[in-house]
C-alpha positions in Angstrom: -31.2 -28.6 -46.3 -27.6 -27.8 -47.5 -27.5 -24.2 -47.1 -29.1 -24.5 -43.6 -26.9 -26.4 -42.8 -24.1 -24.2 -44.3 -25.3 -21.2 -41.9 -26.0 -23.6 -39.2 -21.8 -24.5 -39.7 -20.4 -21.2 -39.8 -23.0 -19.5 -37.4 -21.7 -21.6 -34.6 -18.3 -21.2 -35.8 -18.2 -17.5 -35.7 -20.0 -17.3 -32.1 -17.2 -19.5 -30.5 -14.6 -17.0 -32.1 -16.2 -14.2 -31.3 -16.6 -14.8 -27.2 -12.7 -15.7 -26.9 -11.8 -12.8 -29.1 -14.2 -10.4 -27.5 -12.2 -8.4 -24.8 -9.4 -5.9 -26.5 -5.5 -6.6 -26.4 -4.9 -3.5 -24.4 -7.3 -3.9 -21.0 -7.9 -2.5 -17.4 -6.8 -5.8 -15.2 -8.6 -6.8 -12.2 -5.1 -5.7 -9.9 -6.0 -1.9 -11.6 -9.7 -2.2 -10.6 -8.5 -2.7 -6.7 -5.5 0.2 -7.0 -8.5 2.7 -8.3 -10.9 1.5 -5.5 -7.8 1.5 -2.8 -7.2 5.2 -3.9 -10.8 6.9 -4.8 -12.5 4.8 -1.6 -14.3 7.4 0.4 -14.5 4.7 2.9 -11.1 4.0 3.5 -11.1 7.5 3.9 -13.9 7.9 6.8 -12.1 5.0 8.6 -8.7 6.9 8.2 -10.2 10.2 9.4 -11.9 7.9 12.6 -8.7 6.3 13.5 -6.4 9.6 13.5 -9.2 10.9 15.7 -8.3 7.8 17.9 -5.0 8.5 18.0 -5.6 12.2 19.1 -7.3 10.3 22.2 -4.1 8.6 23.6 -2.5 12.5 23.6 -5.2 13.6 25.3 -4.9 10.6 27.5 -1.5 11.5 27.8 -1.9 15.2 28.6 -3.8 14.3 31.7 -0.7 13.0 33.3 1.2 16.6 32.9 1.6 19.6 34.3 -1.9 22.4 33.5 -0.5 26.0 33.4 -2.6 28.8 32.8 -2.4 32.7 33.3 -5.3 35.1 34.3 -5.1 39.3 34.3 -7.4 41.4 34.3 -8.0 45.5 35.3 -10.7 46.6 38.1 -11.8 50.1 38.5 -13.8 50.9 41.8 -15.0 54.2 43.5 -16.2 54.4 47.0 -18.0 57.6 48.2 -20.7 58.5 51.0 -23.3 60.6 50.0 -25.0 63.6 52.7 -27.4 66.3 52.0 -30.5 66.3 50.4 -31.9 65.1 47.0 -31.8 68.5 45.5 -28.3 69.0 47.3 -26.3 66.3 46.7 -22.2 66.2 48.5 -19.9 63.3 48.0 -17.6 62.7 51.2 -15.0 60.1 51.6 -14.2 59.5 48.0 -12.1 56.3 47.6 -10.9 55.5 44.0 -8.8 52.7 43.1 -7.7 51.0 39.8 -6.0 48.3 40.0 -3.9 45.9 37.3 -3.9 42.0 38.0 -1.7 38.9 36.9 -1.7 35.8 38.1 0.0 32.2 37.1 -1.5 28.7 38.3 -0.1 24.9 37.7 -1.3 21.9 39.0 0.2 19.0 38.7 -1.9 15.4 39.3 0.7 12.7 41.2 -1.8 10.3 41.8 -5.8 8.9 41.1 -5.3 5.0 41.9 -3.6 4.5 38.0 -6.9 5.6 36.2 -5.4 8.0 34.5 -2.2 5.4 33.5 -4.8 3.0 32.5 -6.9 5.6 30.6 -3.5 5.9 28.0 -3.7 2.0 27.8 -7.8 1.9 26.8 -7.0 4.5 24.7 -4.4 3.0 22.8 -6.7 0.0 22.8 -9.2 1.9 21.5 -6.4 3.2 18.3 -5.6 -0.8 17.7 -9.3 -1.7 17.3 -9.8 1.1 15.2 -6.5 0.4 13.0 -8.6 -3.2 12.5 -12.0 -1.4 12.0 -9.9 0.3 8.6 -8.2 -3.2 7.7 -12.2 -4.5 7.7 -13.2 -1.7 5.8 -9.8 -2.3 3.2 -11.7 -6.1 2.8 -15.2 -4.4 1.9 -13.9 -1.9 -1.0 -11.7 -4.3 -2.1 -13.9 -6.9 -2.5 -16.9 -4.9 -3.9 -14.0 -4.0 -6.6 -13.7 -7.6 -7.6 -17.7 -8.2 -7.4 -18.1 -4.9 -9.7 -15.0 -5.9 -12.3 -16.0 -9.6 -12.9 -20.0 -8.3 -13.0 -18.9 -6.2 -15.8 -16.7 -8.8 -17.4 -19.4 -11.6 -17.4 -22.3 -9.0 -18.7 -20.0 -7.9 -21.7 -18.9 -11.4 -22.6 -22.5 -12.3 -22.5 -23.5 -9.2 -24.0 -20.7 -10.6 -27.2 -22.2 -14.0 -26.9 -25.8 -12.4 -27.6 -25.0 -10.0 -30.4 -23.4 -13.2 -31.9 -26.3 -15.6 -31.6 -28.8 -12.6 -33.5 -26.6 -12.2 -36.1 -26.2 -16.1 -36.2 -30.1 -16.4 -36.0 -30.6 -13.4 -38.2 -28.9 -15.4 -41.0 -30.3 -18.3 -40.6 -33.6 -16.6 -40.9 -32.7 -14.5 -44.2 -32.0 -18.2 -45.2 -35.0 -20.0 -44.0 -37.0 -17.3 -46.5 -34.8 -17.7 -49.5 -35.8 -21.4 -48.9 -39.5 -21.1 -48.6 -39.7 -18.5 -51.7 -38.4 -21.9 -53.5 -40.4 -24.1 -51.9 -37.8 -26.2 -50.0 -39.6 -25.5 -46.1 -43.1 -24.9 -45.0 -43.8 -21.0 -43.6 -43.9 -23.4 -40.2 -40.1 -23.3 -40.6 -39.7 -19.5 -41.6 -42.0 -18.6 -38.1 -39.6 -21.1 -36.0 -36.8 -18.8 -37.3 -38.4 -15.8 -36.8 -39.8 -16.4 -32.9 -36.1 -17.6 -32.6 -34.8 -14.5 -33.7 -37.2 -12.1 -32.3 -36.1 -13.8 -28.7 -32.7 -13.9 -29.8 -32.8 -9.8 -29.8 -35.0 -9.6 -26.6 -32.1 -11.6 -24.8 -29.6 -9.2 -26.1 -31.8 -6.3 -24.6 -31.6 -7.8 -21.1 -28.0 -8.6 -21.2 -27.4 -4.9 -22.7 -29.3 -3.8 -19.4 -27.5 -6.0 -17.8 -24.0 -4.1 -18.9 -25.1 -0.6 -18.1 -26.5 -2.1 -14.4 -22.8 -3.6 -13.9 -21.2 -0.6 -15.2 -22.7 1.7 -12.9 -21.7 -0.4 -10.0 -18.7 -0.6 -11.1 -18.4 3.6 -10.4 -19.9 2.8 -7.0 -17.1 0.6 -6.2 -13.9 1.6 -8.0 -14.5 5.4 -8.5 -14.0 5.6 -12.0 -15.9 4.3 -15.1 -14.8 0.8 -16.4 -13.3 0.4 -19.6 -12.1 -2.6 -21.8 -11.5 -5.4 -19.2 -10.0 -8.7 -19.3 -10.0 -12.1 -17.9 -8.1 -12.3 -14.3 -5.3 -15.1 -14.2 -4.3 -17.0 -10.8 -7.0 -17.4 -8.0 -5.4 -15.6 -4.9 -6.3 -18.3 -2.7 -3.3 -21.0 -1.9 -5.5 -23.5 1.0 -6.1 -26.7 0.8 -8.7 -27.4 3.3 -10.7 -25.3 5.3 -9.4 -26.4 8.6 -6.5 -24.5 7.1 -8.5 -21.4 6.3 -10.2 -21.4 9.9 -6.7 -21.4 11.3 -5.6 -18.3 9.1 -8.8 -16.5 10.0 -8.3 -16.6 13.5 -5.4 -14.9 13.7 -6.3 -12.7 10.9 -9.4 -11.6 10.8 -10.0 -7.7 11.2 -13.7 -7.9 12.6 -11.9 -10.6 15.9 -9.1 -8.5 16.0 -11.2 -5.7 16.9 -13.1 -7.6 19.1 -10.1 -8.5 21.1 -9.3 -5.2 21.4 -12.5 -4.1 22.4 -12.5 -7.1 25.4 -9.2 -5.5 26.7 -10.9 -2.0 26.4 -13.5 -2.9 28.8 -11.3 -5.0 31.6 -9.3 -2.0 31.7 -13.1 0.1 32.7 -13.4 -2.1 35.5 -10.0 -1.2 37.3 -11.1 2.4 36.5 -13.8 2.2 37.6 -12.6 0.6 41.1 -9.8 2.9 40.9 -12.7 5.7 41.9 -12.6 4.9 44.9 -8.6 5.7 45.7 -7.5 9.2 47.2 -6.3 11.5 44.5 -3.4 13.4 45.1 -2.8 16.8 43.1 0.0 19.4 43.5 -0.8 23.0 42.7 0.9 26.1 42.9 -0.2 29.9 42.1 1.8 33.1 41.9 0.4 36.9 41.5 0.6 40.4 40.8 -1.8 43.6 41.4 -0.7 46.5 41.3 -2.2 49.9 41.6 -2.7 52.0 38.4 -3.9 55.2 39.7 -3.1 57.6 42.8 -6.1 57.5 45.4 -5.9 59.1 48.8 -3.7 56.6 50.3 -1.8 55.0 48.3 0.6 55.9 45.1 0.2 55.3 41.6 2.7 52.3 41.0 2.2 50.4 44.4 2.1 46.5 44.0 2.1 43.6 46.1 2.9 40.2 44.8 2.0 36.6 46.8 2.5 32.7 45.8 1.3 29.7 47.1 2.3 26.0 46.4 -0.1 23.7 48.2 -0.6 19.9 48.2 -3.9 18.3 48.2 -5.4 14.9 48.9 -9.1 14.5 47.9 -11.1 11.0 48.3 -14.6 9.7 48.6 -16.1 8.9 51.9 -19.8 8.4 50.2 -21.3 9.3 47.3 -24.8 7.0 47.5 -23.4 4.1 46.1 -22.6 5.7 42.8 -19.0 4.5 42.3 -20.6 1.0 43.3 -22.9 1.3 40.7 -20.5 2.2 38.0 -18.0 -0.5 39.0 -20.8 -3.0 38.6 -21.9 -1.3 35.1 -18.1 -1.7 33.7 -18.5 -5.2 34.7 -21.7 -5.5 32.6 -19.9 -3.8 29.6 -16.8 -6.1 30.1 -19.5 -9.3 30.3 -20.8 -7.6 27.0 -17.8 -7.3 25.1 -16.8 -10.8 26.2 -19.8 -12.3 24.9 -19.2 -10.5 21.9 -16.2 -11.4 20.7 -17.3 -15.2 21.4 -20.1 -14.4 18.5 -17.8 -12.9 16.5 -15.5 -15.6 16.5 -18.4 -18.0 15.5 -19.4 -15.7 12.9 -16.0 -15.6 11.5 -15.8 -19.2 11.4 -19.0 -19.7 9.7 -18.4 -17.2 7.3 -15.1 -19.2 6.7 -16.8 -22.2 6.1 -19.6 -20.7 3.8 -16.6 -19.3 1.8 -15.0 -22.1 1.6 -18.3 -24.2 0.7 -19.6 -21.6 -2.0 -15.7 -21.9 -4.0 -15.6 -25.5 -4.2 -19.1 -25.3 -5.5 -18.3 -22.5 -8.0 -15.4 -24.4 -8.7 -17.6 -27.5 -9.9 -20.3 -25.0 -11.4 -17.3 -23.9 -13.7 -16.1 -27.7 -14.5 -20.1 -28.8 -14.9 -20.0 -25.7 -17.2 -17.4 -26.9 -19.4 -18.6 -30.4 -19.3 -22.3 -28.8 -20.9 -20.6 -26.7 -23.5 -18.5 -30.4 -24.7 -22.1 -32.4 -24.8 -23.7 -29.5 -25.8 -21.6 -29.3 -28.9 -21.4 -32.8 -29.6 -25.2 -32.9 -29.2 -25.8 -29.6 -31.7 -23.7 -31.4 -34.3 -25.7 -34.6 -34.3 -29.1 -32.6 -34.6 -27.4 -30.6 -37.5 -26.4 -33.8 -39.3 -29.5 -35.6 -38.5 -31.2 -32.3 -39.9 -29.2 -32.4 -43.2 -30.5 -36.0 -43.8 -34.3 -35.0 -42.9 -34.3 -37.1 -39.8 -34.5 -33.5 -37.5 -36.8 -30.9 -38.1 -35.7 -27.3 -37.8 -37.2 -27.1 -34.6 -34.7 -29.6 -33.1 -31.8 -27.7 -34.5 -33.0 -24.0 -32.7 -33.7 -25.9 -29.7 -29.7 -27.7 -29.8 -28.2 -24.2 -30.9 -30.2 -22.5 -27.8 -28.8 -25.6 -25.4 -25.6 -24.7 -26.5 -26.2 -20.9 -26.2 -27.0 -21.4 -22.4 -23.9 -23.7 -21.6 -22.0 -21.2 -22.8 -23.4 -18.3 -20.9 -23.7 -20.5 -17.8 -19.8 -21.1 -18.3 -19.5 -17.3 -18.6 -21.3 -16.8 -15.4 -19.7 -19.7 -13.3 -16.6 -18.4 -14.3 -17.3 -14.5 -12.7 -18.5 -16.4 -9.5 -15.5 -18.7 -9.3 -13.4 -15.4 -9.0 -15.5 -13.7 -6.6 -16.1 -16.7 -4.3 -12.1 -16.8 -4.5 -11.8 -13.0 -3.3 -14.3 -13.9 -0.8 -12.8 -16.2 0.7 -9.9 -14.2 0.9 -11.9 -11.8 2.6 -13.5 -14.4 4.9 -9.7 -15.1 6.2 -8.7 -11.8 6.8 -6.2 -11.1 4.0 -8.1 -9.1 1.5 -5.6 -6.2 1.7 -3.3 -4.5 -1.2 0.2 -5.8 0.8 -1.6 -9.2 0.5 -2.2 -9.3 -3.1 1.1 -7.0 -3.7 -1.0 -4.3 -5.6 1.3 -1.6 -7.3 0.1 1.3 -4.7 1.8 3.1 -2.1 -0.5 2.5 1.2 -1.6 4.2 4.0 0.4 4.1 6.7 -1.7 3.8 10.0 1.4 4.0 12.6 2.8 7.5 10.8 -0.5 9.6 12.3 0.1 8.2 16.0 3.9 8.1 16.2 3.8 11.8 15.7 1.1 12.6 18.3 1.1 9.7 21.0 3.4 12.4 23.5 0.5 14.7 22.7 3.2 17.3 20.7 2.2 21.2 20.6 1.8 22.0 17.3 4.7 25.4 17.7 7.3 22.8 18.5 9.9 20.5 16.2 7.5 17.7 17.1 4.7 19.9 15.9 6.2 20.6 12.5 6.4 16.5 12.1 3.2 16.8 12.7 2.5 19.4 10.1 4.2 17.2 7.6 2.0 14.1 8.1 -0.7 16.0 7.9 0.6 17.6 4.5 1.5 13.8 3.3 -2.2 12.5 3.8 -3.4 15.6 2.2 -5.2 17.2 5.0 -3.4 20.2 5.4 
């Protein structure tokens, strides 16, 4: 039994080495995962594109409060004759031709609708606040998917090590079991132990390679780019101590009830517009003119024009319109009930997703501990079969059987490891601070307030204000 147990020694020996000493020097760290997913995120991108759109709202919004200008001309050409005689002798009398050229300018100016259209800047910019929190949500997803895909490939390669380890361990001890039974030192019982041991050995490796090329491919989905050498993360991110603590971060934190909020004082604001239907609305307009005549005629001169303006003020209000108004008030109410009830789920969801976060990291945390724990006992254990095997009182049987406990306390350590991590970023995520200025990730960010600072007074794109415009629009690579 001495050279099994030699291989026995040195087998186990090299597999602990080898699963420490497996990831590179030189590796991708989890903070250059998130920059990559931050920057090739075609998510963050969609929300970026929705809330710029939002912030185009509050300029229209704002242009309904200003002057309307617009300009009309045209030409009209027009002949006027009485015809006499008969169909085979035709004569034209009283032959009237005009042309005539026409301009005309119109404003209108709207002084007052009962504040809707005040209010309607105020939903809308409501409506660019919710959406700001829609993109921080959306910030928490990649991000976290970027964790989940970088510690799913770092678990599957370090198992992946662990595997290739254990069949060359295995394959070893076989070549040795065979050298033994040529000289008559085992039964063939022992050789086919090693063998089913090894032939299970190098399915396990199969999986766990399948595994790899599964967690690699998410890890595209997720990041954007194909992962290369990675290495073990170091500090958790998450610095609470109870989850009373959590909740209270959460609730003033959390993108998904910010929104919510928002969305609550979007509504209430529907209701007084709604009830503001009913006011008078007042609207100032004025119009000036030009025609002039473009051709002689046979009473007036080529060259003739008359010009005319107007400036008129007028009041218009509903007397009754078959109870629409009424209807719509009571339908902003419904929406306003809606949104109300809403946000009361949402805060319960947010707290119990708080709560499951914080539940499923104290239990990874003691996964990780029990881990550790196994792989002590586990060793302890293997090196009592191994002795006991060297002295005949185990069989080979017993020692495959300790090796394969140990095997799976280490992989289980591997794997409550990756989940510690992720449960951390989750929980993270549950409170609302999954963002890059949160973690203090080396990447320049997108700014949300740059977009709507430049367009909020609804700027003309031919003015100075419109050529700030240009260059925000130049910055964010979209023009």
């Amino acid at each position: 039994m001495a050279d099994f147990k030699k291989y026995l020694r040195g087998g186990v020996a090299a597999l602990a080495l080898s699963v420490a000493a497996a990831l590179p020097a030189s590796a991708d760290t989890l903070g250059d995962a998130l920059v990559k997913a931050y920057k090739n995120s075609g998510l963050l991108e969609q929300n970026r594109a929705l809330l710029r759109a939002a912030d185009e709202d509050v300029a229209g919004a704002v242009a309904e409060l200003r002057p309307i200008l617009g300009y009309s001309a045209g030409i009209t050409s027009s002949r006027d004759f009485t015809v006499t005689g008969t169909s085979t002798n035709r004569i034209e009398t009283g032959v009237d031709e005009t042309t005539l050229g026409t301009l005309g300018l119109t404003a209108s100016l709207l002084l007052y609708d009962g504040g809707a259209s005040r209010m309607g800047i105020d939903v809308a910019k409501e409506a660019v606040l919710a959406t700001r929190q829609t993109l921080r949500a959306a910030e928490q997803t990649v991000l976290l998917n970027a964790v989940a895909a970088y510690m799913n490939v770092l678990a599957s390669g370090q198992i992946v090590t662990l595997q290739q380890n254990n069949l060359r361990v295995l394959s070893e001890q076989l070549r040795a079991a065979r050298e033994r039974f040529d000289v008559g030192e085992i039964t063939r019982t022992d050789v086919a132990l090693s063998e089913a041991a090894r032939a299970s050995s190098n399915s396990d490796l199969v999986a766990a390679q399948g595994d790899l090329a599964d967690s690699r491919a998410g890890y595209i989905t997720a990041v954007g780019e194909g992962a290369g050498s990675v290495s073990t993360p170091g500090a958790f991110p998450v610095a609470v101590d109870t989850v009373e603590e959590a909740l209270r971060i959460a609730m003033r934190s959390h993108p998904t009830l910010l929104a919510a909020q928002h969305a609550v004082t979007q509504v209430e604001l529907g209701v007084k517009i709604a009830q503001a239907a009913r006011k008078p609305e007042v609207t100032l307009g004025a119009e000036l003119g030009h025609t002039r005549f473009l051709a002689e005629d046979t009473d007036r001169s080529e060259g003739n024009y008359t010009n005319s303006a107007s400036v008129g003020l007028n009041v218009t209000g509903p007397i009754y319109y078959g109870g629409a108004i009424s209807s719509a008030v009571r339908q902003a109410m419904a929406r306003r009930d809606s949104a109300r009830a809403e946000l009361l789920q949402t805060k319960l969801s947010v707290e119990e997703a708080v709560r499951v976060a914080y539940s499923a990291l104290t239990q990874a945390r003691a996964a990780r501990d029990a881990a550790e724990e196994s792989i002590r006992a586990n060793t302890v254990a293997y090196r009592g079969v191994r002795e006991e095997a060297s002295l005949g009182a185990r069989t080979t049987l017993d020692v495959l059987d300790a090796e394969q406990d140990l095997l799976d306390a280490r992989a289980s350590s591997i794997t409550a490891a990756a989940n510690e991590y992720i449960a951390a970023y989750s929980l993270l995520s549950a409170m609302g601070l999954l963002n890059v200025e949160y973690l203090k990730l080396n990447v320049p960010t997108y700014d949300p307030e740059a977009y709507y600072n430049t367009v909020k007074n609804a700027p003309a794109m031919i003015n100075t204000r419109g050529e700030k415009l240009d260059d925000v629009l130049r910055a964010i690579g979209k023009k």
